[in-house]
N, C-alpha and C positions, 0 to 999 in steps of 0.2 A: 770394422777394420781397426786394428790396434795399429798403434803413432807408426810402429814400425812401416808397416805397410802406406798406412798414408803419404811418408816421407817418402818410400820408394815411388809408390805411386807419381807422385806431385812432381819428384825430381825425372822419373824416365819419362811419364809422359804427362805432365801439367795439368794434375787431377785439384780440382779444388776443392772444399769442403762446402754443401749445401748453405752455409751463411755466407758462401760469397757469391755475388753478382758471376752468371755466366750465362751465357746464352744456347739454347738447345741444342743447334746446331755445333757448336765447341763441344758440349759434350759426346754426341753421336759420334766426331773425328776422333775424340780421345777414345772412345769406347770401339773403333773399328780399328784403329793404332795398337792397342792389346790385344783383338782376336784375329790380326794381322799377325802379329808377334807372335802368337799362341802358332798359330796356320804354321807358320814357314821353320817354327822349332819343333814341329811335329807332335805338339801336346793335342791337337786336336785335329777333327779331319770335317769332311764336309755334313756330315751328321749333327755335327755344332750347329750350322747355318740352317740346318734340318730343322733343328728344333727351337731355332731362334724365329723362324717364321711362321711358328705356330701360333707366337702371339696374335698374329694378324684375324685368326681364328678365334682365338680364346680368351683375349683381352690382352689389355697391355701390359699386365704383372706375371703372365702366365709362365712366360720364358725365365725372370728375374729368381720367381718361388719354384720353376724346376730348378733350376741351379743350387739354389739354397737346400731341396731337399736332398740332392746330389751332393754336394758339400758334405752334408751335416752323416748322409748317410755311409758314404765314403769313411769319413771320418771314425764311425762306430763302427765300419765294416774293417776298417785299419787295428782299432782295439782290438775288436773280438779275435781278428786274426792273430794278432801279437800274443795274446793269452793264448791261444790255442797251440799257437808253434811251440811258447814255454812248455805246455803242460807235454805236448809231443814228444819237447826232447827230454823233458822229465821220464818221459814214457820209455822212451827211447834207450835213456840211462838205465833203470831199470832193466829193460830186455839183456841187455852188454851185463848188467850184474847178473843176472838170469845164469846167462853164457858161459861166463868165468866162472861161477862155482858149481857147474856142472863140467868143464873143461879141466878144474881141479879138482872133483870129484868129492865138493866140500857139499855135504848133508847140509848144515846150516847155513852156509849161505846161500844154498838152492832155494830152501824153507825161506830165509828172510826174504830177499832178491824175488822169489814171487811175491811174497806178499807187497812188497814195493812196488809190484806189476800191477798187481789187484788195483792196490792204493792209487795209483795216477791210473788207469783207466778209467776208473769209479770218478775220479776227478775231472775227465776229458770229457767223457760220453756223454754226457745230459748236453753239455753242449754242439759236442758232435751232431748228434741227432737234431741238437735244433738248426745246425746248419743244413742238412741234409731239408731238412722240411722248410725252408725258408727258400731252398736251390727249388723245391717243387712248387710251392707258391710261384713264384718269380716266374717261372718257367710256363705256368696255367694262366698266370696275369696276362 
């Protein structure tokens, strides 16, 4: 967690850092105070508490490292999406040039204007498709 966080942490609800003395039971109240707060602002639902008592099953880190690979995968799933919308509306511009020089009845920028379509498809697609195949994994897991 970067200062930022720690500070919000510490000041909303009285998170201490691992070098200081606290008792387990302090930390569990801190830690139901947050997925309290998480509950009632609607960021999460009972599927939380689903998978928070799996630990009981799977060990006690079990629930800590779903989270983290949640996190982390969110995270690159947030990237990938961002690149893809660029390339989209790249794609997208393209198509509207497409449009207009066929609307104008301009030879050359038909000509160009596709190949600008070419060009950001050819751009998109490899990853398209690995999203698509990623949606089918997911979906057989």
């Amino acid at each position: 967690m970067d200062v930022r966080g720690w500070y919000v942490c510490y000041i909303r609800y009285q998170c201490w850092s691992p070098s200081m003395a606290v008792s387990k039971e302090a930390l569990i109240r801190t830690m139901n105070t947050i997925v309290s707060d998480l509950e009632q602002e609607g960021l999460i639902d009972n599927y939380f508490r689903m998978c928070e008592d799996l630990k009981d099953v799977n060990g006690p880190y079990y629930f800590a490292n779903l989270l983290v690979t949640f996190i982390a995968d969110t995270q690159n799933a947030i990237l990938e999406l961002t690149r893809l919308l660029i390339g989209a509306c790249a794609l997208a511009r393209a198509w509207l040039n497409l449009r207009e020089g066929t609307q104008n009845e301009n030879k050359a920028r038909c000509i160009s204007s596709m190949n600008e379509v070419r060009h950001e498809f050819e751009r998109i697609h490899a990853r398209l498709d690995a999203i698509v195949q990623l949606e089918r994994d997911i979906v057989r897991w």
